[in-house]
Structure formats: structure tokens, C-alpha cells
N, C-alpha and C positions, 0 to 999 in steps of 0.2 A: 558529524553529519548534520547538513544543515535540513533545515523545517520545508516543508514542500504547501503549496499554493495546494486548495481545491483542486483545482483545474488541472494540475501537475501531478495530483496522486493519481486523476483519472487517467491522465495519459501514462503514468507508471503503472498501473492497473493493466494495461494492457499489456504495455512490453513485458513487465513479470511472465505471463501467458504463453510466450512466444519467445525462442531462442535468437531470434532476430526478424525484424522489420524493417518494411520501409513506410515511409511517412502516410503512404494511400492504404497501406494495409490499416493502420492504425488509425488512420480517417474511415475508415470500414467498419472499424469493430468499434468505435462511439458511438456511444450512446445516442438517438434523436433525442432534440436537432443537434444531427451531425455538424461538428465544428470545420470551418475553410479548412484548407490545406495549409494554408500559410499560416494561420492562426497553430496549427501543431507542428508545424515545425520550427516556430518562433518557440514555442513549450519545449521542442527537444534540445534548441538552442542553448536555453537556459535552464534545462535538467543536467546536458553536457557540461556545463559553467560548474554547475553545483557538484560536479563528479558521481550523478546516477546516472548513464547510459554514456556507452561507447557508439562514437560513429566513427564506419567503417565505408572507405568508398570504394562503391562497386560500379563500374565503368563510370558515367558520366552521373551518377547518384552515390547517394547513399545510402546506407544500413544502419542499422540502428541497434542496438543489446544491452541487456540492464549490466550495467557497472555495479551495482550495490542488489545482494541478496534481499528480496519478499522480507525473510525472516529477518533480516537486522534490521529492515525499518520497521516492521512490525515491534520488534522490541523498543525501539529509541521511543516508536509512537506510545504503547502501553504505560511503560515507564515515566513519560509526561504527562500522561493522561493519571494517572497512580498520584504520582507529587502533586498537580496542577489541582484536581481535583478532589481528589479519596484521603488526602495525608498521607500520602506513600503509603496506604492501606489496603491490598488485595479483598481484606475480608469487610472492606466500607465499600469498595467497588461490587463483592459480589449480593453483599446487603442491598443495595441500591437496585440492582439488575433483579433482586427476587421481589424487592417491595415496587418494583417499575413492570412486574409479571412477563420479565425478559429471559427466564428461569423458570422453569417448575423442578415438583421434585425431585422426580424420576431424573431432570439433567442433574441438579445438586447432589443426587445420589451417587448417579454417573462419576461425580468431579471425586467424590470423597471414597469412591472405589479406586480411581485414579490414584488420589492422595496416599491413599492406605498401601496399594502396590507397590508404591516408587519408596515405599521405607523398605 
């Protein structure tokens, strides 16, 4: 799976949302300043390339649907983000997010009621 542009997660961001679109729906739902039309559909162009969204023609347009699962890129992303940054270390990543007070305890508590269930 290949690595996504900024501007590319945001327009995946949307279609995730939604079981299909067309390019002015998704020119709707960005964020201001809203970007051209042409400017996202050049992004779907080369998300299609990349094999995250199927387009589909519907009369003299078309449609648009994620090709690739939220949760698989979420994992490829984490997982890079784990090596890239933490040493492939979940407990250096969530050290970092408690000492960046991106955590309290009450969520850590949460995780490790989490942790303790899934055994």
C-alpha cells in the first residue's frame, strides 16, 4: 500500500464517511478554504492510480468509493509511525502521548482495563 500526500488523506477522509460520492459532494464536505473541483478530482485521479478508490461511471460522471478499508490504512499509518518514530515501541509511543499530556489517567486506566480484558 502506497504512502498518501496530506491533501490525499484529506480527500480519503471523506470518502471513508460515505459509501460513495461524487466529486462536488466531496468538494462540500472540505474543510474551508474549500479546494476547486478540479483540484479533487486531480486527488481522485491519483488516489485511483494508487488503488484507494474505485470510480464508477454514472451517466455522463462519475462515482467515487474507497477501494482500501479506514482500518488497513490506519494500521500501515500507525505501524510507520511505531518504527519511524517510537522503535517499533507502542509503550515509547504511549510514554510520549502521557508526557505530551495527550493521555490522562483515567484514559491509561481505560487502555489497561482494555489490555487486561483481551487476555
Amino acid at each position: 500500500m502506497k504512502d498518501l500526500t496530506k491533501a490525499e488523506e484529506q480527500v480519503m477522509q471523506v470518502v471513508w464517511e460515505h459509501d460513495e460520492l461524487f466529486i462536488k459532494d466531496i468538494v462540500d464536505e472540505m474543510p474551508e478554504p474549500k479546494p476547486a473541483y478540479n483540484t479533487v478530482g486531480t486527488f481522485l485521479k491519483i488516489l485511483e492510480s494508487k488503488g484507494f478508490v474505485n470510480r464508477t461511471k454514472v451517466g455522463n460522471t462519475f462515482s467515487y468509493s474507497a477501494a482500501i478499508p479506514k482500518k488497513a490504512y490506519t494500521r500501515k499509518s500507525m505501524n510507520g509511525l511505531l518504527s519511524n518514530y517510537f522503535e517499533g515501541s507502542a509503550e515509547k509511543l504511549f510514554s510520549f502521548m502521557v508526557q505530551e499530556k495527550k493521555l490522562n489517567i483515567e484514559q491509561v486506566e481505560d487502555l489497561m482495563k482494555k489490555l487486561k480484558d483481551d487476555e
